[in-house]
C-alpha positions in Angstrom: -36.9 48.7 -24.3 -34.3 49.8 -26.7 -32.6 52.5 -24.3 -32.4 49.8 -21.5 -30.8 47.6 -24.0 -28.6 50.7 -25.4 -27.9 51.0 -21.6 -27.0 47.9 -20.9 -25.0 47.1 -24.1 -23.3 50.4 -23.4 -22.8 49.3 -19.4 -21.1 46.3 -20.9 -18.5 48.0 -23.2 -17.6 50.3 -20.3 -16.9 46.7 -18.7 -14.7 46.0 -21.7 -12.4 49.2 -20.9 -14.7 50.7 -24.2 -14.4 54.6 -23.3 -17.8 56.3 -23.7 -15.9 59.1 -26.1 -15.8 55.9 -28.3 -19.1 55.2 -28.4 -21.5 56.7 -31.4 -24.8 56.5 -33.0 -26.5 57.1 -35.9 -30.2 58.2 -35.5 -32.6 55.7 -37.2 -34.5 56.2 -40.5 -37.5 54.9 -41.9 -40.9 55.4 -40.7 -40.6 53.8 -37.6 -43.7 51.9 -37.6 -44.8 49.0 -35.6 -42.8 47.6 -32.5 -39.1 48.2 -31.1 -36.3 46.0 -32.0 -32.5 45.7 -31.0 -29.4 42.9 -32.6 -26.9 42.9 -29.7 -24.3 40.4 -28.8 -21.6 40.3 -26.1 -18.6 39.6 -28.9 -18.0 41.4 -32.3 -20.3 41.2 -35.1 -18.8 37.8 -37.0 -21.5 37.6 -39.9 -24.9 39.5 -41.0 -28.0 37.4 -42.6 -30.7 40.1 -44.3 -33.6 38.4 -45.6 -35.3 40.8 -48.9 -38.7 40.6 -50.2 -39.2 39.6 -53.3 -40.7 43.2 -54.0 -37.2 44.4 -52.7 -38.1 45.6 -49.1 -35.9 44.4 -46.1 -37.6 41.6 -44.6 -35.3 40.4 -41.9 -31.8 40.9 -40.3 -29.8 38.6 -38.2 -26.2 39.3 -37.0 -23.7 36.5 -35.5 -21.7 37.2 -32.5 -18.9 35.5 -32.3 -20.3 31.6 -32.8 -24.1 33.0 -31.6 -26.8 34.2 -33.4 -28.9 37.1 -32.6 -32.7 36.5 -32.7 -34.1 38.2 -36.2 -35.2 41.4 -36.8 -37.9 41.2 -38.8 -38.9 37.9 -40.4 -36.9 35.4 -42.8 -39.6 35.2 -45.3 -38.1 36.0 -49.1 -34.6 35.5 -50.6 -31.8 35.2 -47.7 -28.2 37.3 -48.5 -25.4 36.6 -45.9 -21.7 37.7 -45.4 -19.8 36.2 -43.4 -16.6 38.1 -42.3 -13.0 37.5 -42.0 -10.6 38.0 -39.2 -9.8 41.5 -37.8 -13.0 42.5 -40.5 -15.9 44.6 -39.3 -18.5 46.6 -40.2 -17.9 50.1 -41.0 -20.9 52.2 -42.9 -24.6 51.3 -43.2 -26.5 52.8 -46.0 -29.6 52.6 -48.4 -33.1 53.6 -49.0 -36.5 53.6 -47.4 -39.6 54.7 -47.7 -42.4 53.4 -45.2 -39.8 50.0 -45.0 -36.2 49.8 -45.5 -36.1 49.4 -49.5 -32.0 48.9 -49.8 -29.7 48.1 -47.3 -25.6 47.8 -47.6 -23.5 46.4 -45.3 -20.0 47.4 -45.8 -16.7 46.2 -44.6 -13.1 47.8 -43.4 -12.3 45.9 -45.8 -13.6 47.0 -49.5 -16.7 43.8 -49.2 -20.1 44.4 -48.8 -23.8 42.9 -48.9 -26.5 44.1 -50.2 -30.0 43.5 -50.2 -33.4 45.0 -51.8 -34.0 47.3 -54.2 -33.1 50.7 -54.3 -36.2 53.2 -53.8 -37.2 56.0 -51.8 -34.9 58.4 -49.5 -31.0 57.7 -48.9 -29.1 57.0 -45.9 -25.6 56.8 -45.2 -24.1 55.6 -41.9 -21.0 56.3 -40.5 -19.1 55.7 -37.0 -18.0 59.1 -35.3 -14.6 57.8 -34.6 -12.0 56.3 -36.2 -11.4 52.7 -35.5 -15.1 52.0 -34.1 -17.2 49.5 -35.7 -20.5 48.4 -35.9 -21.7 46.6 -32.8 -25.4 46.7 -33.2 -29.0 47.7 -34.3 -32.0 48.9 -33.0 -35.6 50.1 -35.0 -38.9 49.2 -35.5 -40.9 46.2 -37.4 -43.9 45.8 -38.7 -44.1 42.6 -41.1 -40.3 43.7 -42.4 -38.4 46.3 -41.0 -39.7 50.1 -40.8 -36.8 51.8 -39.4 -33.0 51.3 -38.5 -31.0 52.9 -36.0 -26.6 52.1 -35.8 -24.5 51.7 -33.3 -21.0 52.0 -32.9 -18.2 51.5 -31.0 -13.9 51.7 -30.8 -13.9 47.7 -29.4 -10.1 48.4 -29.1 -9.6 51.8 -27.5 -6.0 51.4 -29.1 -6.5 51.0 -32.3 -7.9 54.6 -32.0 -4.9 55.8 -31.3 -2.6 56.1 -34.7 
């Protein structure tokens, strides 16, 4: 399921002149329990919803696209944190913790802002695109109650703004 979607998101960046040398991912973490999950959209990532546990693991994430929202990953029980970002912002590193569920996640910006949800425990994790200019453009893991693992994906949206 997720490398059809991975396929088919990455079928419909080619569409969008989105070269595959622009195209990265960073392998998931966590312990990749229960079953498979994936927040795509067709436009760029406009706002993120994470949803903690009042114990501080990740409960839930949402992503907007454009005006649409994603289905959630996860579920939206426990204390909702949202960003919602500005023009010409996106998101550029992923990182927290996990142990068995994602603990601590941070969702940061291109520019400086961030959110952050959970409490930080267990192993860290930092995510980064491979190229400059990409951003994220989705998610993919597994769930199991809250989310066990995440995965990031990548992309330059505007081959050109590669290019400085």
């Amino acid at each position: 399921m997720i490398y059809f979607t991975v396929f088919a998101l990455f079928a419909a960046f080619a569409a969008a002149e989105v070269e595959p040398q622009h195209y990265s991912y960073s392998p998931s973490v966590g312990s990749a329990s229960g079953s498979e999950y994936s927040l795509t959209g067709t436009q760029r990532i406009t706002a993120v919803r994470v949803w903690e546990n009042y114990g501080g693991s990740i409960r839930g994430i949402q992503f907007r696209y454009g005006a649409v929202w994603s289905d959630v990953a996860g579920n939206t029980y426990g204390t909702l944190q949202e960003i919602e970002l500005w023009d010409g912002e996106s998101i550029v590193e992923v990182s927290g913790k996990y142990s068995y569920y994602l603990e601590y996640l941070i969702f940061t910006t291109n520019q400086g802002r961030f959110l952050h949800a959970g409490q930080p425990g267990g192993s860290s994790f930092n995510m980064y695109p491979s190229f400059e200019g990409a951003e994220l453009v989705f998610i993919s893991g597994r769930q199991n109650g809250a989310i066990t693992s995440l995965g990031a994906h990548w992309a330059v949206v505007d081959p050109s703004a590669a290019e400085h």
